[in-house]
N, C-alpha and C positions, 0 to 999 in steps of 0.2 A: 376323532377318537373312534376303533372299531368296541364293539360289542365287547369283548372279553376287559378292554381297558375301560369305558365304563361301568359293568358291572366290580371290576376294582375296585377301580376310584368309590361307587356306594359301597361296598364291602368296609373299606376304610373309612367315610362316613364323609367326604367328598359331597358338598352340597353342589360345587358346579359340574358334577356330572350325573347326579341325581337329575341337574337342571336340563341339562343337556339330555336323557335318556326320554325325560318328562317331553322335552319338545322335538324331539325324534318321532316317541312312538305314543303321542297323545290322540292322533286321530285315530291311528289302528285299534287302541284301546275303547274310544268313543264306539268308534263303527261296531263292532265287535259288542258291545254292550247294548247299543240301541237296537241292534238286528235282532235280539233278545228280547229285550223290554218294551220294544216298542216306544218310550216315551223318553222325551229329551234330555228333559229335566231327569228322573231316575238317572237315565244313562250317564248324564253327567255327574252328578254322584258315586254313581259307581266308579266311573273314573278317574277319581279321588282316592278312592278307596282302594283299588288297584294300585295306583303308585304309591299309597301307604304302606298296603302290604310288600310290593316290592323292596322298600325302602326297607321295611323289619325284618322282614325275610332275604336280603340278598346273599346273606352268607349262606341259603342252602341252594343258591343254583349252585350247579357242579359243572354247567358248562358242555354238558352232554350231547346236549340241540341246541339252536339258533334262539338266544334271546326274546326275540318275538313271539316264536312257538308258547316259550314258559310265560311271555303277559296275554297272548290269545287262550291258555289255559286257566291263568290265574281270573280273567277277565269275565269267558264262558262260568267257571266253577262261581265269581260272587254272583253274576247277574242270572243264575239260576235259583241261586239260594236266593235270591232276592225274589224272585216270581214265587218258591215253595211259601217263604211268610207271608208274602202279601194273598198269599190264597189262602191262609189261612184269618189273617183279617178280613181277607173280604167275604168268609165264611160270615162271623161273627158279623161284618157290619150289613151284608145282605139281613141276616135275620132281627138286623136290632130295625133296618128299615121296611123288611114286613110288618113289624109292630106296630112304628109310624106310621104307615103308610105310604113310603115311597114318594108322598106327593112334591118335596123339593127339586129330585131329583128327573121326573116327569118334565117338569117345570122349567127345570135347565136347557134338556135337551130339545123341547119345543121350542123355546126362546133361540135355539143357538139354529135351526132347523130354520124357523122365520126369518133370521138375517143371510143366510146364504143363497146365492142364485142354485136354480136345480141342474146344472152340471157341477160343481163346487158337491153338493150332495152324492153326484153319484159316483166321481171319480173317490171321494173320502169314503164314500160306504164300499167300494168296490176293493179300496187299500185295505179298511177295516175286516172285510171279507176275507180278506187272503192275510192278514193278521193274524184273524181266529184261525183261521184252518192252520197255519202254521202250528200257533200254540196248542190246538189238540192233539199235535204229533206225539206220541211217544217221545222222553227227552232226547236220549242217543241219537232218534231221527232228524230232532229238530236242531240239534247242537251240531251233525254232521250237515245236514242243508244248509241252515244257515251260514257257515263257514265258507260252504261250497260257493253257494249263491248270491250271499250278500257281501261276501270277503272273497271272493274270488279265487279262494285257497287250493291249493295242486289237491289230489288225495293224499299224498304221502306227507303231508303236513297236517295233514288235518287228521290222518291216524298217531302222528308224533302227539299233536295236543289231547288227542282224544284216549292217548295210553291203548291203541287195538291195533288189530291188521290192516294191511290195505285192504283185503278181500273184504273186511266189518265195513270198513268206511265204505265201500263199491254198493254192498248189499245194504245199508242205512240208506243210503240217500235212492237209491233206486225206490225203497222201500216208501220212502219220503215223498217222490214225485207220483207214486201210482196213491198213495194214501191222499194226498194232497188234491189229486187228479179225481180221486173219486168223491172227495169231497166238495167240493167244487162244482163238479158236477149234478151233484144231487142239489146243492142251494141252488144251480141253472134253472134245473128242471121247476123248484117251487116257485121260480122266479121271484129270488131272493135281491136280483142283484139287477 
């Protein structure tokens, strides 16, 4: 079945090409999510929640770009709003754990520190390093990088999801690797990493 005949078939409400779309473009959707969230669990979530919305939503593709385009955008669009609320919980529960004291949390991370050999440490702080620096991009920067880099996407796809030009998408992720580059940099120097 190409593209246009499964989003049919869902338009009509066609559970075995819901199934079929579901196991077509289940990892694109995953990748695409966790390149974001960073966590597996969330990602997978979200990728529920993506082929939910598809599912509700498939009578307004119109068919205009390539199917995958519109789940790489419906994908990028939940798993950002998913990072805005959860910074806003983690607003409130940073401050309910200054109250506390923090000390469970302390706790955790020395316990999980002591079972790990110290490569196992440096190669995960090293990931986590370039985690954070991604996540303090600017979003458009980080939505166009990530695509680029962790989805391997042309430019001219990643401007179709992105709703911009190619020149936006050129000038983002440029913008992405020099911001990235400097950040990076400066943790070197503290000898963060």
């Amino acid at each position: 079945m190409d593209e246009l005949q499964l989003i049919k078939g869902i338009q009509q409400g066609d559970r075995k090409s819901f199934q079929q779309l579901v196991e077509k473009y289940r990892q694109l959707v995953m990748n695409t999510c966790f390149g974001i969230v960073h966590n597996r669990n969330d990602a997978e979530d979200l990728t529920q929640d993506v082929f939910l919305e598809v599912f509700r939503t498939a009578e307004n593709f119109r068919g205009e770009s390539q199917l995958s385009t519109w789940l790489y955008r419906i994908a990028t669009n939940r798993s950002l709003n998913f990072i805005r609320n959860n910074k806003r919980k983690g607003f409130f529960q940073s401050i309910e754990e200054a109250f506390a004291g923090g000390r469970n949390r302390s706790k955790e991370i020395s316990n999980y520190q002591a079972d790990q050999p110290d490569q196992k440490i440096t190669g995960q702080q090293r990931k986590e390093m370039l985690h954070q620096a991604i996540d303090k991009l600017p979003e458009k920067q980080r939505v166009a990088f990530i695509l680029n880099k962790y989805e391997e996407l042309p430019y001219q796809q990643i401007a179709e999801i992105m709703e911009i030009s190619l020149a936006s998408v050129e000038s983002l992720i440029h913008r992405a690797k020099k911001n990235l580059q400097n950040q990076l940099y400066e943790c070197y120097k503290k000898k963060c990493i």
